[in-house]
C-alpha positions in Angstrom: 0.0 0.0 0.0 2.8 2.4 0.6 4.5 2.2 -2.9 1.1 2.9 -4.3 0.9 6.3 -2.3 4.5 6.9 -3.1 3.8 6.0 -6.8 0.9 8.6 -6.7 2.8 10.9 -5.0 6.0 10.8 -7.5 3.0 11.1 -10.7 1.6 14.3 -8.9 4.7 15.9 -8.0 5.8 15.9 -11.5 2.7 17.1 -12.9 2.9 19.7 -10.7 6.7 20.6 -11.6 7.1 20.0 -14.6 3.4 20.8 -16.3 1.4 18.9 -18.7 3.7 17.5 -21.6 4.3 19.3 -24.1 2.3 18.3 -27.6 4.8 16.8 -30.4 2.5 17.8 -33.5 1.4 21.1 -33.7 -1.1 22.9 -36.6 -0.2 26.5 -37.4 -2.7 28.4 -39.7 -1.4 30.6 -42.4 -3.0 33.2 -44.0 -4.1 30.7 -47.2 -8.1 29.3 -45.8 -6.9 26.0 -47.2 -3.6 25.7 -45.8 -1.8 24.2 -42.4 1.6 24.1 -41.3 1.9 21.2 -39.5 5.5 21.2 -36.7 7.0 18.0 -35.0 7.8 20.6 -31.7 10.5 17.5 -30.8 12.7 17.0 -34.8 11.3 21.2 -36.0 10.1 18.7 -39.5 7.8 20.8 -41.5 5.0 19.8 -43.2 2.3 21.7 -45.8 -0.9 20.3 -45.0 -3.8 21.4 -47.7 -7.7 20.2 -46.9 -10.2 20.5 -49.3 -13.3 19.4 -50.9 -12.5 17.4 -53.2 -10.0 14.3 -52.3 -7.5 15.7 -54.8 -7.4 18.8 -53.1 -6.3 17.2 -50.0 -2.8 16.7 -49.8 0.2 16.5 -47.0 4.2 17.5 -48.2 7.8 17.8 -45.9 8.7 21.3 -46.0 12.1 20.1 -44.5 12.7 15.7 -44.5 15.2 16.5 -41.8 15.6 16.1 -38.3 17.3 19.5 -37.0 17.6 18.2 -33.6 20.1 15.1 -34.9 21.9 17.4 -37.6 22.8 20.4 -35.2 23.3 17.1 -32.6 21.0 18.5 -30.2 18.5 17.1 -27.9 15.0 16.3 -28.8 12.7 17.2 -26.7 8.8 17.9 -27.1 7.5 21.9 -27.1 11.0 22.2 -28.3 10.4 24.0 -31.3 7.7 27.0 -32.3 6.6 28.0 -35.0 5.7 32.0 -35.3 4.0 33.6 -38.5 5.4 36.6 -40.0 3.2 39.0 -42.0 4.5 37.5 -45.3 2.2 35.1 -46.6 4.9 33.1 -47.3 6.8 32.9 -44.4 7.3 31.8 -40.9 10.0 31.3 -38.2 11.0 28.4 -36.2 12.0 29.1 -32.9 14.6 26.9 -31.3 12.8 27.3 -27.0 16.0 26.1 -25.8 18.6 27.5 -27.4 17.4 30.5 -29.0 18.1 29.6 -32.4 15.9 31.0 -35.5 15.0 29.3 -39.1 13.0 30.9 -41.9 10.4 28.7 -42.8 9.1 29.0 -46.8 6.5 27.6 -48.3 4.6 27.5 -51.3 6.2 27.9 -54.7 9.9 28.1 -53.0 9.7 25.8 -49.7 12.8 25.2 -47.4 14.0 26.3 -43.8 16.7 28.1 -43.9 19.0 29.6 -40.7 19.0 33.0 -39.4 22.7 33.4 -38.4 23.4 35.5 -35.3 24.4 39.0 -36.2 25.0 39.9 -39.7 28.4 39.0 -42.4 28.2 42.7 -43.0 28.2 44.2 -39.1 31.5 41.9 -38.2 33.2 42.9 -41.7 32.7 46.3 -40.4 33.1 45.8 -37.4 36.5 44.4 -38.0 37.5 47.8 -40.4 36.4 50.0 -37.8 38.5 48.4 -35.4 41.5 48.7 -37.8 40.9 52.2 -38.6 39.3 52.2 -42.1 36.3 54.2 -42.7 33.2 52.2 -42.2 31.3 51.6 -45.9 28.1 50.0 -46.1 26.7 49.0 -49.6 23.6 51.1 -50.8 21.2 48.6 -51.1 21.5 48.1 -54.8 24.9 47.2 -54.6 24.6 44.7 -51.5 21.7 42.9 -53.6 24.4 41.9 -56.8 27.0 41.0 -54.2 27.1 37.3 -53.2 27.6 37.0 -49.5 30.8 35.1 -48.3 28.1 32.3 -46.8 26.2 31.9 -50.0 25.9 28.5 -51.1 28.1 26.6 -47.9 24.5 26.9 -46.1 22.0 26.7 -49.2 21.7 23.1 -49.8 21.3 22.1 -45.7 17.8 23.6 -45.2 16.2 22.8 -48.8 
């Protein structure tokens, strides 16, 4: 009888520290009446989900078919990832809870997830000049647009 109450007692106290558990499929709404995003909150796997009337219509894709948790070797853990829409149509951001880090999230025509890096190439290049005495230059924005940056294409095929 008293590892019954114990048991009970363990199961309450950890309902009461830790919460409920956390869902490991969530469905985000975008601003397309016939459109889902559906997020694994534990892997941050992406999918397009599109309902409809007709069964044609009705259709499930991977936005990303990888595991971000096991290819940044991180831990997976449920309510890990969130999902936040932006006020592109197009667009969302995945939200690493833990760690802070940030993905953009297309879909549609062009779909992938993509990193938001920390800072920007541009603010530690100048960063660096100003430290070394030149005069800090920042491309118009024209000219930043038909200049590759330094991380173009190392990062590109990862998130698509």
């Amino acid at each position: 009888m008293k590892s019954y109450i114990l048991l009970a007692t363990i199961a309450f106290l950890s309902f009461v520290l830790y919460g409920e558990e956390q869902e490991r499929y969530t469905l985000h709404p975008t601003q397309n009446m016939w459109t889902f995003l559906k997020l694994d909150t534990m892997t941050g796997q992406i999918s397009h989900v599109q309902y409809g009337m007709k069964p044609e219509e009705r259709f499930e894709y991977t936005l990303n078919a990888f595991d971000i948790t096991k290819l940044l070797g991180k831990k997976q853990i449920n309510g890990r990832y969130k999902l936040y829409p932006t006020k592109n149509l197009w667009t969302f951001i995945l939200l690493d809870t833990i760690d802070g880090g940030a993905f953009q999230v297309q879909w549609g025509k062009e779909c992938g997830i993509f990193p938001i890096l920390f800072g920007s190439v541009e603010q530690e290049e100048n960063k660096r000049d100003t430290e070394e005495g030149v005069k800090d230059e920042i491309p118009s924005t024209d000219e930043a647009s038909d200049k590759e940056s330094p991380l173009s294409g190392i990062l590109e095929g990862l998130f698509n």
